[in-house]
DSSP file (Angstrom, degrees, kcal/mol; ACC not computed):
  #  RESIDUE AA STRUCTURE BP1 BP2  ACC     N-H-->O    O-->H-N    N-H-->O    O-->H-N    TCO  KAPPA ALPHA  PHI   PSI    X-CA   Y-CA   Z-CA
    1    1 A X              0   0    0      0, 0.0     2,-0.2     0, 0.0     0, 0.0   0.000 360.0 360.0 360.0 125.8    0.0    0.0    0.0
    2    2 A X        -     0   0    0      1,-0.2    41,-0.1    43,-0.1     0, 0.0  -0.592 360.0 -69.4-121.0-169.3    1.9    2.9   -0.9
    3    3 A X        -     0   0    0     -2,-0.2    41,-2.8    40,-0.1    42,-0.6  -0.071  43.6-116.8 -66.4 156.8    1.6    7.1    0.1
    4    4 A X  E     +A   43   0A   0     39,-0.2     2,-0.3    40,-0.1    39,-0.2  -0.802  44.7 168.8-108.3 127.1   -1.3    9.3   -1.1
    5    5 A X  E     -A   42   0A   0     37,-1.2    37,-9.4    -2,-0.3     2,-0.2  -0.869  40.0 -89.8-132.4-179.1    0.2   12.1   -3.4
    6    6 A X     >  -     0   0    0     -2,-0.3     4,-0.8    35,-0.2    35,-0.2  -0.508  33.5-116.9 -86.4 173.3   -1.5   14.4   -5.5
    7    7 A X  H  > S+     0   0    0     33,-0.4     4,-1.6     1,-0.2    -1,-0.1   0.473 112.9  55.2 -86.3   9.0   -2.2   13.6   -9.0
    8    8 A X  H  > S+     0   0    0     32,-0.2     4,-1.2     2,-0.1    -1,-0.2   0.820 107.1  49.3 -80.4 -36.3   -0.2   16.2  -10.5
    9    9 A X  H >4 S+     0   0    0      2,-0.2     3,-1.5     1,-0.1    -2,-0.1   0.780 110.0  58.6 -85.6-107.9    3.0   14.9   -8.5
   10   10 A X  H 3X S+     0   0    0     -4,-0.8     4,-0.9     1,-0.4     5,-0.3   0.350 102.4  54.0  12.0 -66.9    1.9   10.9  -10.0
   11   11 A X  H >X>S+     0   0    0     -4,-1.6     4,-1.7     2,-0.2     5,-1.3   0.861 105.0  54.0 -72.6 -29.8    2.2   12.2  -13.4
   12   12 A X  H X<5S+     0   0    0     -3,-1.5     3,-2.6    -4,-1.2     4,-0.3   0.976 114.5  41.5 -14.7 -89.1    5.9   13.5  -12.9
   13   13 A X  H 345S+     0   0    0      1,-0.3    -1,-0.3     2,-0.2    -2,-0.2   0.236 113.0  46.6 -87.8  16.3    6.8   10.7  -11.9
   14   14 A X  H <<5S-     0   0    0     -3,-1.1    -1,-0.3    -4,-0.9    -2,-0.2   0.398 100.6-129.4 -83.0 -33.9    5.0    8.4  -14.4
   15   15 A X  T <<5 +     0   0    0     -3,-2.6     2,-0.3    -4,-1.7    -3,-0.2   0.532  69.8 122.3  97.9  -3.5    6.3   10.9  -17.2
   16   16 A X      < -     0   0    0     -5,-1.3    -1,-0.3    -4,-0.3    -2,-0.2  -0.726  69.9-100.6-111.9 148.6    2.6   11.2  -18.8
   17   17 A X     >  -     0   0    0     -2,-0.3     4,-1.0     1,-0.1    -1,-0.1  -0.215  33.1-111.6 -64.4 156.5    0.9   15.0  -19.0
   18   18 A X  T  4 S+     0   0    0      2,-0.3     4,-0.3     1,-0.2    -1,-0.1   0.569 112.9  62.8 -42.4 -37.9   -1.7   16.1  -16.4
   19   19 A X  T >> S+     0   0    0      2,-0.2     4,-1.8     1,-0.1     3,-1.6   0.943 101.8  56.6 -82.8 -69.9   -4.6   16.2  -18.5
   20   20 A X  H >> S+     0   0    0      1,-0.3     4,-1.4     2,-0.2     3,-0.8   0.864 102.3  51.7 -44.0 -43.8   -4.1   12.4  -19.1
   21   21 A X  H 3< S+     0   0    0     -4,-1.0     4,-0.4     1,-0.3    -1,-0.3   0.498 110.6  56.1-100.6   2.7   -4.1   11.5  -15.6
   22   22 A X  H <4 S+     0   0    0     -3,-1.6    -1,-0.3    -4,-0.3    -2,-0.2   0.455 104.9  44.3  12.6 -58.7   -7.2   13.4  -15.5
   23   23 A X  H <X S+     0   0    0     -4,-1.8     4,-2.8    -3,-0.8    -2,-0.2   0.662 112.1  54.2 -77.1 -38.9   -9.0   11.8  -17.9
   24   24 A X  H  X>S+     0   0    0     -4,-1.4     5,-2.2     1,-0.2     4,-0.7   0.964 110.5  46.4 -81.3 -29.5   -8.0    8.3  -16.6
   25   25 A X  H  45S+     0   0    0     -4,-0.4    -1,-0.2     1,-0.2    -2,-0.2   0.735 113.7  55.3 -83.4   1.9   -9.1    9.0  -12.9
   26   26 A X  H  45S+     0   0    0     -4,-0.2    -1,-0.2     1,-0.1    -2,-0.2   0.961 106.0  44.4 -34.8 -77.4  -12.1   10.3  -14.6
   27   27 A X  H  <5S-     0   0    0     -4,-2.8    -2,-0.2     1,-0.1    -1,-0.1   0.366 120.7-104.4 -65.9  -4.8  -12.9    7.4  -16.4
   28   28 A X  T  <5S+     0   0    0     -4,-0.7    -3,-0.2    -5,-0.1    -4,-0.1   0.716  80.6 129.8  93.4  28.0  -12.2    5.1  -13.4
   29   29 A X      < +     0   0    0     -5,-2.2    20,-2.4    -6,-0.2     2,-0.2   0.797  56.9  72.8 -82.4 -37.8   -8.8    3.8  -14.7
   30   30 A X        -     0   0    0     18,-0.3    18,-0.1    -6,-0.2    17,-0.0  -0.553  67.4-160.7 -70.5 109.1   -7.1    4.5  -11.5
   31   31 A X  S    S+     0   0    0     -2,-0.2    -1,-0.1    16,-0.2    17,-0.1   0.899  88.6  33.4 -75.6 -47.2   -8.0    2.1   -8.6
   32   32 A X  S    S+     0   0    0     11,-0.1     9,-0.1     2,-0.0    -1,-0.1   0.880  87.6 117.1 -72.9 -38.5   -6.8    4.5   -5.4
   33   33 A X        +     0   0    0     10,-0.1     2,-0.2     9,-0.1     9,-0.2  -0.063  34.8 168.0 -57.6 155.8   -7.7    7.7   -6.9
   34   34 A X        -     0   0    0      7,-0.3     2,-0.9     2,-0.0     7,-0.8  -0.958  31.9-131.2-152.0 146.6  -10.6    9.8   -4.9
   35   35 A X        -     0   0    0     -2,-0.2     2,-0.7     5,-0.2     5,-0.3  -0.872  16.1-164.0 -90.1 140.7  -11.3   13.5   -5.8
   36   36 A X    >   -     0   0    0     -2,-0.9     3,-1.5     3,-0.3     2,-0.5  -0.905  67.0 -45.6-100.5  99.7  -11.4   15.4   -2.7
   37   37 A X  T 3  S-     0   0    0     -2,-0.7     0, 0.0     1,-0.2     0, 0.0  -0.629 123.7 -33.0  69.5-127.4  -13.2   19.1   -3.7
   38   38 A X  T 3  S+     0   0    0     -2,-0.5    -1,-0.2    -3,-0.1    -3,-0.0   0.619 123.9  91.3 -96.2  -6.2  -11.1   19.7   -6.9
   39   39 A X    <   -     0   0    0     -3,-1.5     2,-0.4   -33,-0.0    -3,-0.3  -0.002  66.8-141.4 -94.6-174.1   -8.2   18.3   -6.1
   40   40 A X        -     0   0    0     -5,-0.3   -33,-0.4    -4,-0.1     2,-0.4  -0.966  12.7-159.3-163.0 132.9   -7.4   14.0   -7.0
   41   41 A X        -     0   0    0     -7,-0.8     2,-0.4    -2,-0.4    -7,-0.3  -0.957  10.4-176.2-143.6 149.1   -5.7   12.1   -5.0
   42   42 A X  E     -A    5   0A   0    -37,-9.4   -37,-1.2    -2,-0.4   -32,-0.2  -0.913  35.1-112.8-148.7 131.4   -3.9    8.9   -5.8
   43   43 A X  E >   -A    4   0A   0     -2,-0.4     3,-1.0     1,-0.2   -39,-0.2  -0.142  37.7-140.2 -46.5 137.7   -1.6    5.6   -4.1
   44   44 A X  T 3  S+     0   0    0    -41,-2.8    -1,-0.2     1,-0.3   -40,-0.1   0.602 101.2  62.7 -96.1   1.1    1.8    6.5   -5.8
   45   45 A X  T 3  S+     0   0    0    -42,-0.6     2,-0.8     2,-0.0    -1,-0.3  -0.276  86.3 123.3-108.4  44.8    2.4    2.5   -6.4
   46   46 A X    <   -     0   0    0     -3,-1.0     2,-0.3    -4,-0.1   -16,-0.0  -0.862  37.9-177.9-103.3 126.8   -1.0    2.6   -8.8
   47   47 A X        -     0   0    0     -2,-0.8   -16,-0.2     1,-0.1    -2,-0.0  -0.838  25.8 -82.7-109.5 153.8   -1.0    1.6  -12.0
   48   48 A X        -     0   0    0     -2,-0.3     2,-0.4     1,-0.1   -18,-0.3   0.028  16.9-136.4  11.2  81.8   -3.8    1.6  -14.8
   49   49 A X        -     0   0    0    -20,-2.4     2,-0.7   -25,-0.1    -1,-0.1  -0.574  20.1-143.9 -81.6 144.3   -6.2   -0.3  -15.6
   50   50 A X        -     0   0    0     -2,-0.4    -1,-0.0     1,-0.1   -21,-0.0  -0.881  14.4-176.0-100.2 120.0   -6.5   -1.0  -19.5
   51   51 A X        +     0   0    0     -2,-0.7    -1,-0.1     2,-0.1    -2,-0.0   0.148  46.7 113.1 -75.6   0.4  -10.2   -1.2  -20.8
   52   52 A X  S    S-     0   0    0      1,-0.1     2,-0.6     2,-0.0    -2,-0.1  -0.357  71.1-113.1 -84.1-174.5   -9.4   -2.0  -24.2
   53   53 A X        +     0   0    0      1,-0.1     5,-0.1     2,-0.0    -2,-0.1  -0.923  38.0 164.9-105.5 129.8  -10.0   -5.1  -25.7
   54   54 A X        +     0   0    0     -2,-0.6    -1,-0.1     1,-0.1    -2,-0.0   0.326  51.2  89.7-119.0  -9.1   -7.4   -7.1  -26.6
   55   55 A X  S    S-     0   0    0      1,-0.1     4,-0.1     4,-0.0    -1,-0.1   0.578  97.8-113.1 -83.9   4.2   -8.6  -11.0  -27.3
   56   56 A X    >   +     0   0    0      2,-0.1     3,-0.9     1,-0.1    -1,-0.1   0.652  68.6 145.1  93.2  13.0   -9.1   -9.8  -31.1
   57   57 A X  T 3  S+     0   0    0      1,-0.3     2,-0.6     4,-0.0    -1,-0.1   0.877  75.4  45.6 -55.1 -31.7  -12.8  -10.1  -31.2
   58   58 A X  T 3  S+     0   0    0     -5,-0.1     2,-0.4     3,-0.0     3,-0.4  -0.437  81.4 142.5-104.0  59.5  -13.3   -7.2  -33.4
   59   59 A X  S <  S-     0   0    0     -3,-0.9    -4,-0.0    -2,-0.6     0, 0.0  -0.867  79.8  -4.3-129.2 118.4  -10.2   -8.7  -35.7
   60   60 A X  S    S+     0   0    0     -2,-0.4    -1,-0.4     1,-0.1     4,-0.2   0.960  80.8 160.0  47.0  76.4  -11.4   -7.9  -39.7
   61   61 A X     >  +     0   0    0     -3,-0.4     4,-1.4     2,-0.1    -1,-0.1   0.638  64.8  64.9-104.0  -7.2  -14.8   -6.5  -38.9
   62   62 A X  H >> S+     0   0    0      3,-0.2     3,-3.6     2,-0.2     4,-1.8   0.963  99.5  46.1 -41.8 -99.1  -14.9   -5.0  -41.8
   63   63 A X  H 34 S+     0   0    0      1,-0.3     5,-0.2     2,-0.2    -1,-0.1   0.469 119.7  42.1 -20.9 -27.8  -14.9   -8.0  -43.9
   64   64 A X  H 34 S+     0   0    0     -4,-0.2    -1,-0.3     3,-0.1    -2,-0.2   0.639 126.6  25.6-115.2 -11.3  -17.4   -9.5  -41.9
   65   65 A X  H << S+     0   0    0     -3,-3.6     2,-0.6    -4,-1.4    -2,-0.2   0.455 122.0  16.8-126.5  -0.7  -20.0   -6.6  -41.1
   66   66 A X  S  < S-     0   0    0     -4,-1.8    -1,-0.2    -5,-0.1     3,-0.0  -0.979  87.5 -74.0-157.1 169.5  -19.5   -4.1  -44.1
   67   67 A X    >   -     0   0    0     -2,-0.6     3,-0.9    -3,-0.1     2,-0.2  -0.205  47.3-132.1 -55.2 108.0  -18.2   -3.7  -47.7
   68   68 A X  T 3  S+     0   0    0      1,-0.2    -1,-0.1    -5,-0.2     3,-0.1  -0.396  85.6  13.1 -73.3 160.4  -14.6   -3.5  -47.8
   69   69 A X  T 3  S+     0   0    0      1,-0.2     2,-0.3    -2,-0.2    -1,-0.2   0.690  90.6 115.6  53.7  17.8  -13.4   -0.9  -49.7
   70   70 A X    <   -     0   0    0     -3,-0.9     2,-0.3    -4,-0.0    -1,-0.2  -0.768  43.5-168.3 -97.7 142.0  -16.5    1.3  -50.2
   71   71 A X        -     0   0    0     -2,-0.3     2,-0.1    -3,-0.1    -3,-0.0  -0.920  24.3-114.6-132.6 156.0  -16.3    4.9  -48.5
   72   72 A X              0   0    0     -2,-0.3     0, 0.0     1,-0.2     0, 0.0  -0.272 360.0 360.0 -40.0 151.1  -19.2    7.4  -48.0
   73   73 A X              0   0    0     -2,-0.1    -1,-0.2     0, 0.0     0, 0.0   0.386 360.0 360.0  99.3 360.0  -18.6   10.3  -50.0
């Protein structure tokens, strides 16, 4: 369980802009984070959670839901 910093001091030391680490405790990416008033505050041993999807389900969905190579316009 590590120290509560702010999330401005997080992104220093992760290397990623402000704004991003903003938008991820936003979006719930962030396990630890809690806003207190305006301010975010966040476990400095947290990392990410990734929401994409990665088991390839949507792998040539073109081909399989629309005309390839046709564009609008």
């Amino acid at each position: 369980m590590g120290n509560l910093i702010t999330l401005a001091e997080y992104a220093r030391q992760r290397g990623i802009p402000h704004s991003t680490a903003q938008q991820r405790a936003r979006r719930g990416c962030y396990v630890t984070a809690v806003r207190l008033g305006r301010d975010w505050l966040i476990e400095d041993d947290d990392e990410p959670i990734d929401h994409r999807i990665k088991s390839g389900a949507y792998k040539d969905w073109r081909a399989k839901y629309g005309k390839e190579g046709e564009h609008d316009g």
